[in-house]
C-alpha positions in Angstrom: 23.4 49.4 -31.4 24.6 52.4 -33.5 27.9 53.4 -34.0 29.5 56.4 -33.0 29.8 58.4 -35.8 33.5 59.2 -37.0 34.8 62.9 -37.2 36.8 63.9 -39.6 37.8 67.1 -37.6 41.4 67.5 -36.9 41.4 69.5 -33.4 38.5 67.0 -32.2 40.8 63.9 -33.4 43.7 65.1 -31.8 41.8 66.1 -28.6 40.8 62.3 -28.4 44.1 61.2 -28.6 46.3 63.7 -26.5 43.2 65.6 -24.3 42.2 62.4 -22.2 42.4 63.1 -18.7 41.7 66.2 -16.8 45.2 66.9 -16.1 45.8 67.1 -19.8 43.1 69.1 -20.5 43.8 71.8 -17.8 47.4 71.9 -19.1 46.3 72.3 -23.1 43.9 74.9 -21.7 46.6 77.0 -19.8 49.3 76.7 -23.0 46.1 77.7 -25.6 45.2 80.9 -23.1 49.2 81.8 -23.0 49.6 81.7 -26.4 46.5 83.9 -27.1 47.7 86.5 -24.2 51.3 86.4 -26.5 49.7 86.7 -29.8 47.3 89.6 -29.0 50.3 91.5 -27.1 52.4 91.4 -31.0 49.6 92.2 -32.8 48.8 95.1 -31.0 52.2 96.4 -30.8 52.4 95.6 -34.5 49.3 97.6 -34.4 51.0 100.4 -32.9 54.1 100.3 -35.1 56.3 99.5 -32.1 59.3 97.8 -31.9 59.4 95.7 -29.0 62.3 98.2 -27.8 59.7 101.1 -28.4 57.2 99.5 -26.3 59.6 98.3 -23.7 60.3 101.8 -23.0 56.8 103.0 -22.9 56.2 100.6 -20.4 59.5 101.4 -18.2 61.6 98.0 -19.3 63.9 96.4 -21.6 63.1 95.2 -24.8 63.8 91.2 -23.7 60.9 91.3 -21.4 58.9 92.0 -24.5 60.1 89.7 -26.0 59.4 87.1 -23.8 55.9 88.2 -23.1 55.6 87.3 -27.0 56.1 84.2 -26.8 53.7 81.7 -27.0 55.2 79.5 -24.0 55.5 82.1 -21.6 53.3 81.6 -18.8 54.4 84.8 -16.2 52.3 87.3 -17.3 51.0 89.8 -14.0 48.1 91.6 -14.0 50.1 94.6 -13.4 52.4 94.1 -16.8 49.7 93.4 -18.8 47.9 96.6 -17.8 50.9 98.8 -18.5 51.0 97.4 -22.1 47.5 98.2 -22.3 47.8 101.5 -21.3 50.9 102.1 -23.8 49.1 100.7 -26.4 45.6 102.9 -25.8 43.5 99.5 -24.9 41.7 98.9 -22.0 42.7 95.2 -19.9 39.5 93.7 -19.3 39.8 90.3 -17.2 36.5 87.9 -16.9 36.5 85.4 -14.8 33.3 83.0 -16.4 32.1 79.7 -14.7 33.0 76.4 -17.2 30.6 74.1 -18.5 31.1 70.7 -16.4 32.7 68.1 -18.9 33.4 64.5 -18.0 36.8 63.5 -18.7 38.5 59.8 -18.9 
């Protein structure tokens, strides 16, 4: 019988030990896509040479709402928000909604 063959990858290791179970994996899905949505909303305002005040009132808010948005735990993000920072920032919100690859988890 041949043995599995160790991986020496750090994201696959600690998916092995954290990932297990669906539940898991749906929930380290949701924080990676949050974090993403946060990340790409600084760097586009950094882009822009906004202050998060700046874009707050581009977007008709206050500057803590921005802030929030930016953050890599924040999970309230509307469809609506996120296309008025789109629109301040001269991008375009594109949403895709693609099927998953079927994966069998412990």
């Amino acid at each position: 019988m041949a043995k599995k063959k160790k991986t020496t990858d750090a994201v696959e290791i600690l998916e092995s030990m954290f990932i297990k179970t669906t539940q898991r994996r749906k929930s380290y899905e949701k924080a990676l896509k949050d974090a993403e949505i946060a990340s790409r909303i600084y760097e586009l305002r950094q882009q822009a040479g906004l202050t998060q005040k700046q874009l707050a009132e581009l977007i008709g808010t206050k500057q803590p709402v921005i802030s929030r948005l930016e953050e890599a735990d924040y999970n309230g993000y509307s469809l609506e928000m996120l296309n008025r920072i789109a629109t301040a920032l001269h991008c375009r919100l594109e949403v895709n909604i693609i099927p998953k690859k079927k994966k069998a988890y412990a």
